[in-house]
Backbone bond lengths (Angstrom), bond angles and torsions (degrees), N, CA, C in turn:
res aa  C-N    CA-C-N  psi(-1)  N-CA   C-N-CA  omega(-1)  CA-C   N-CA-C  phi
1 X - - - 1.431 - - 1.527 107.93 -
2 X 1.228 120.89 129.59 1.037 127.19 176.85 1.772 134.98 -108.58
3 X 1.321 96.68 117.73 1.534 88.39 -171.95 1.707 125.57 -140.68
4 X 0.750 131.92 -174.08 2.000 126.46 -144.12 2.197 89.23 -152.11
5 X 1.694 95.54 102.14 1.141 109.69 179.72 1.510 121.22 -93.10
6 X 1.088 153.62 111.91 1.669 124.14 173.83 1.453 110.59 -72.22
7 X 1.523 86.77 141.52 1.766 106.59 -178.57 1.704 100.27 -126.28
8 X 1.723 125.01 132.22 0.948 132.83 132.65 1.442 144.35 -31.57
9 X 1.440 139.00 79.50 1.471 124.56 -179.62 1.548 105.21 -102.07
10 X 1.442 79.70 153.98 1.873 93.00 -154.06 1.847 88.74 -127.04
11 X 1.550 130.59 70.13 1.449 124.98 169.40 1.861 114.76 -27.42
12 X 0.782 100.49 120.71 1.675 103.69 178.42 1.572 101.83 -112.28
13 X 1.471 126.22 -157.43 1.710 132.86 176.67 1.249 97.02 -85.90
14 X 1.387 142.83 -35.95 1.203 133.25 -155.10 1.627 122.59 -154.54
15 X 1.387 86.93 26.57 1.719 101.10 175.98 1.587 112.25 174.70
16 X 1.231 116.35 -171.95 1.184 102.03 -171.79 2.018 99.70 -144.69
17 X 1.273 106.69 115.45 1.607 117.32 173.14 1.122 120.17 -38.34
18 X 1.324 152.08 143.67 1.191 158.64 126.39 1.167 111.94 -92.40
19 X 1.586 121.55 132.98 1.811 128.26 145.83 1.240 105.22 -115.60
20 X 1.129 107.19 138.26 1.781 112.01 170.89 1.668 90.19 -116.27
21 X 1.459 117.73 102.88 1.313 126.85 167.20 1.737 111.35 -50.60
22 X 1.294 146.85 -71.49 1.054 152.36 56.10 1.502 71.91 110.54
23 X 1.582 132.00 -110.24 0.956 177.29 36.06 1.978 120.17 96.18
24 X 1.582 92.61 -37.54 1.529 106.37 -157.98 1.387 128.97 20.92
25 X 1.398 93.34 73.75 1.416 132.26 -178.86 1.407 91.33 -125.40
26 X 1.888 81.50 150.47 1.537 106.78 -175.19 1.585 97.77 -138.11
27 X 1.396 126.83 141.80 1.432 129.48 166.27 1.786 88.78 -160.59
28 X 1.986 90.26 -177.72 1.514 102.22 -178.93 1.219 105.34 -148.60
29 X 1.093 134.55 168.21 1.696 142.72 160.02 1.399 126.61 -124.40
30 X 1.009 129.55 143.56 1.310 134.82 159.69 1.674 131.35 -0.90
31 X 2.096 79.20 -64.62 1.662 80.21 166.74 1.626 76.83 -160.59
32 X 1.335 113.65 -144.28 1.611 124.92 -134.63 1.870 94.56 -77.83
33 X 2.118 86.84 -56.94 1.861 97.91 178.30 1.558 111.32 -31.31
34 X 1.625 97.12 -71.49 1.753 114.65 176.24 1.736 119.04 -43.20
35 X 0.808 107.61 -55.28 1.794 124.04 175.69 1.897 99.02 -43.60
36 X 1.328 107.40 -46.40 1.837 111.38 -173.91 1.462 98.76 -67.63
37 X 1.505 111.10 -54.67 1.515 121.26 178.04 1.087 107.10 -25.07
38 X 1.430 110.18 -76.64 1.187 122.85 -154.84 1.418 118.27 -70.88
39 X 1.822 120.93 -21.67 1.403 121.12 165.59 1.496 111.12 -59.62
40 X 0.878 130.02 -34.67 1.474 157.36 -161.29 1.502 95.28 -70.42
41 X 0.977 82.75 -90.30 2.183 75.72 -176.60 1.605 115.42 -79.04
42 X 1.141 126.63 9.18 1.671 124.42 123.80 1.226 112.82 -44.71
43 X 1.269 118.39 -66.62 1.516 116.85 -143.92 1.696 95.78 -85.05
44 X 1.262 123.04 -30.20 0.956 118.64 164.86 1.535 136.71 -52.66
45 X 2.104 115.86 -46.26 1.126 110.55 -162.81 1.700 86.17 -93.54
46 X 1.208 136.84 -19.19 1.436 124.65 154.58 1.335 116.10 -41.30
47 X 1.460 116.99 -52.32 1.495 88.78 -159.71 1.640 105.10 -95.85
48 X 1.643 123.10 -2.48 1.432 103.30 156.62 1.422 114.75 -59.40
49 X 1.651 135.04 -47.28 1.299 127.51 177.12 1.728 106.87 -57.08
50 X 1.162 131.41 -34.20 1.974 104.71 156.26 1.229 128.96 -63.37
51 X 1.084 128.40 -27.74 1.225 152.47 -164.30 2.139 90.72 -81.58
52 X 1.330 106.82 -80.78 1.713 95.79 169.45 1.732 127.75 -46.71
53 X 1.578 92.33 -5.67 1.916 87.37 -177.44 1.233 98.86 -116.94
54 X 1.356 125.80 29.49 1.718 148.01 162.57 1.702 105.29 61.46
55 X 1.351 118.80 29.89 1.035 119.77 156.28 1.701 136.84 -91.15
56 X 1.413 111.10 166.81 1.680 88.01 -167.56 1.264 101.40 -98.96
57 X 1.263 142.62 161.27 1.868 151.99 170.59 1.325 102.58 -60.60
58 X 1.259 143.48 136.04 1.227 146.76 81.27 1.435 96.63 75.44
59 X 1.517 136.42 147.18 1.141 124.61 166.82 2.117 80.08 -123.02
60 X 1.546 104.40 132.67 1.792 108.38 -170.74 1.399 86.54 -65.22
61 X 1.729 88.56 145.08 1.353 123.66 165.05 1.840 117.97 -57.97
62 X 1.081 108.26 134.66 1.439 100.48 -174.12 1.700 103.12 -87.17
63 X 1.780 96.86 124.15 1.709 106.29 -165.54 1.674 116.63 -27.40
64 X 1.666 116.00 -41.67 1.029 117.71 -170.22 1.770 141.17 -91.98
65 X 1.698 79.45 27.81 1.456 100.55 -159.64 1.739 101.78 -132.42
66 X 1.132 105.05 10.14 2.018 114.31 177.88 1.131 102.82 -113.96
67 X 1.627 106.64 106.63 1.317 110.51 172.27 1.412 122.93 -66.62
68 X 1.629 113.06 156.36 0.939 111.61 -176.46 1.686 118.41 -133.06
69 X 1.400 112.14 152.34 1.939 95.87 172.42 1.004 124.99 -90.67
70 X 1.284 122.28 -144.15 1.765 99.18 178.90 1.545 115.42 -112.27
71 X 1.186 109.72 137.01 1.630 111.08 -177.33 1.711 106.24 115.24
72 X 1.514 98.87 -15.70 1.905 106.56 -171.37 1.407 99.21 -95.27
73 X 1.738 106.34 128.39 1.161 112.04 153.30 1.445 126.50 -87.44
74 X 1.279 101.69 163.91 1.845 120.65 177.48 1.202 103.97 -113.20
75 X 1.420 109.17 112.48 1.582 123.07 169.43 1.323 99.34 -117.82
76 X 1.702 100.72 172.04 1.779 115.14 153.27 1.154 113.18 -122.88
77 X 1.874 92.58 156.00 2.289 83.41 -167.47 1.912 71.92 -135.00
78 X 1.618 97.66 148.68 1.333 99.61 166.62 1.551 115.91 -118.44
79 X 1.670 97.84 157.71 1.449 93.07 -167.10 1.722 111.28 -139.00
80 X 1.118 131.80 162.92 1.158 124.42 -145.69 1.544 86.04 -142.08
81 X 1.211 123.32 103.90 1.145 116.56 177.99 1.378 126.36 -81.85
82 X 1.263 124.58 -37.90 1.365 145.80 -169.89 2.263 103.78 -57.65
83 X 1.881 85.84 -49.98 1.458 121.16 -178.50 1.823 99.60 -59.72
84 X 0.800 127.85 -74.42 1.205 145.04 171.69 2.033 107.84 -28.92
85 X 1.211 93.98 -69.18 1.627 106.41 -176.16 1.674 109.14 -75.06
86 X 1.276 127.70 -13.25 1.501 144.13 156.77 1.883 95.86 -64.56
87 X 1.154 137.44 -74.33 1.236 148.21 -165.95 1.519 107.97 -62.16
88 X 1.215 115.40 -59.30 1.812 117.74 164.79 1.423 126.30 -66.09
89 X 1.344 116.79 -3.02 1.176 113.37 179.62 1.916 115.57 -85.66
90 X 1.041 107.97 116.00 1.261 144.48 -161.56 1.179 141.42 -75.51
91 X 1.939 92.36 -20.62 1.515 122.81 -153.67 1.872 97.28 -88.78
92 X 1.370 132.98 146.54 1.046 130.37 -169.76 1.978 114.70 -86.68
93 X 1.032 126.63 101.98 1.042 117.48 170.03 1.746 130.74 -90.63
94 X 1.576 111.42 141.69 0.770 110.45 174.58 1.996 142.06 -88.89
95 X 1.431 93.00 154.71 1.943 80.03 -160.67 1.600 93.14 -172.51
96 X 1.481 82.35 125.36 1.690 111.38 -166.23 1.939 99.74 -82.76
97 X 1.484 91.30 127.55 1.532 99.04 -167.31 1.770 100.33 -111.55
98 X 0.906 129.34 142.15 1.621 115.40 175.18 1.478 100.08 -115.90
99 X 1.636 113.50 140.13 1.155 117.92 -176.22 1.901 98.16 -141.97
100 X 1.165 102.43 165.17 1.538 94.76 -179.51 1.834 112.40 -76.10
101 X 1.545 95.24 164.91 1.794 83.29 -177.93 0.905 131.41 -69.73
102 X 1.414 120.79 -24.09 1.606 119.70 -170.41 1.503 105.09 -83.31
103 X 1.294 126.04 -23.57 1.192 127.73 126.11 1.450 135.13 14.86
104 X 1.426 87.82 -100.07 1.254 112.59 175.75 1.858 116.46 -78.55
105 X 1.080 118.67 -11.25 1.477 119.63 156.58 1.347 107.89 -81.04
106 X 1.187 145.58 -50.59 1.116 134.24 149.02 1.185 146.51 26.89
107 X 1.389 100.37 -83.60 1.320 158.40 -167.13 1.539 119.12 -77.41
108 X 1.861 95.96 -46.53 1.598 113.66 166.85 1.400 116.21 -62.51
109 X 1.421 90.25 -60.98 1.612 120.79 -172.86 1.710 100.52 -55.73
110 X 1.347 128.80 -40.81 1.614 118.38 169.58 1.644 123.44 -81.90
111 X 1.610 109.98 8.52 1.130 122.50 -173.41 1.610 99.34 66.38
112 X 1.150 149.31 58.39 1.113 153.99 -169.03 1.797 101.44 -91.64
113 X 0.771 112.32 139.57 1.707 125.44 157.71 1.324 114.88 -87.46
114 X 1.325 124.84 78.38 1.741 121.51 -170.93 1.709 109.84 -56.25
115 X 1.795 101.28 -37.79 1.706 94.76 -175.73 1.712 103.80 -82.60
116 X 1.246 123.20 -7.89 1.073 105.71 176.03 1.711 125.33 -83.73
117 X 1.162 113.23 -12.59 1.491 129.90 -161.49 1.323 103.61 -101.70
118 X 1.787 108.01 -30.28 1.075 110.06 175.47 1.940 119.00 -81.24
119 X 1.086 99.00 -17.05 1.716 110.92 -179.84 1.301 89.13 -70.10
120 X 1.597 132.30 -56.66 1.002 128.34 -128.19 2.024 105.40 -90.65
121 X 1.790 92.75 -27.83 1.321 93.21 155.71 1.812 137.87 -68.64
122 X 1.303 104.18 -25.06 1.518 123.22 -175.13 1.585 96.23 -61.77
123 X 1.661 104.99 -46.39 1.530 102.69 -165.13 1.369 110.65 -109.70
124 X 1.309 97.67 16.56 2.039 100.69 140.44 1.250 124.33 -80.89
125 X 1.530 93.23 -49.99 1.860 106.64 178.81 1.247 109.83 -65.82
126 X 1.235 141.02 -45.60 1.354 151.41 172.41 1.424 118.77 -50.11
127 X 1.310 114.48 -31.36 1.707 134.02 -161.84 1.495 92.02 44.43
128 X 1.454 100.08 81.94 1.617 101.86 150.69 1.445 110.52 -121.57
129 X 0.948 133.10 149.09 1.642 135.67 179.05 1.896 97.19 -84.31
């Protein structure tokens, strides 16, 4: 589900504020790029933890109605929750791979980790870190 929160950034000397009213969450970034980032997967890994305690999110603040002090901007950051909790999810699944036998004797016989070599290829090919 996808949705567009307003967040407060507040430029400081050496980073940059976030409030997500919304949420009352607080984070910061680097600078403005980082500062969005980082509202972003706030607002995100918050609202999967409501979302697991069977509550519903926040309905977003309408931009022109979050106060602000002086020097704070009002942006919107959008967030994809579903997208987000697909990507962080962590949990190990299982899935039958067929490979030839000698292969897979191989593999035994070198003490090989087949699911590990195989993760590790997916997220070469994939370019995942």
């Amino acid at each position: 589900m996808k949705r567009v929160y307003p967040v407060v950034l507040t430029q400081c000397p050496d980073s940059v504020l976030v409030y997500v009213p919304d949420f009352n969450i607080d984070t910061e970034g680097k600078d403005f790029a980082d500062a969005i980032e980082m509202a972003r997967d706030a607002i995100s890994i918050t609202a999967v933890c409501i979302e697991d305690d069977g509550a519903e999110l926040p309905v977003p603040s309408d931009v022109n109605d979050v106060k602000v002090e002086k020097g704070g901007i009002v942006t919107l950051v959008d967030v994809d929750v579903d997208d987000y909790r697909q990507k962080n999810d962590m949990r190990s699944v299982r899935r039958n791979v067929t490979l030839p036998a000698y292969l897979d004797y191989a593999a035994g016989k070198s003490g090989i980790n087949v699911s590990a070599v195989l993760q590790a290829a997916l997220k070469r090919e994939l370019k995942i870190s």
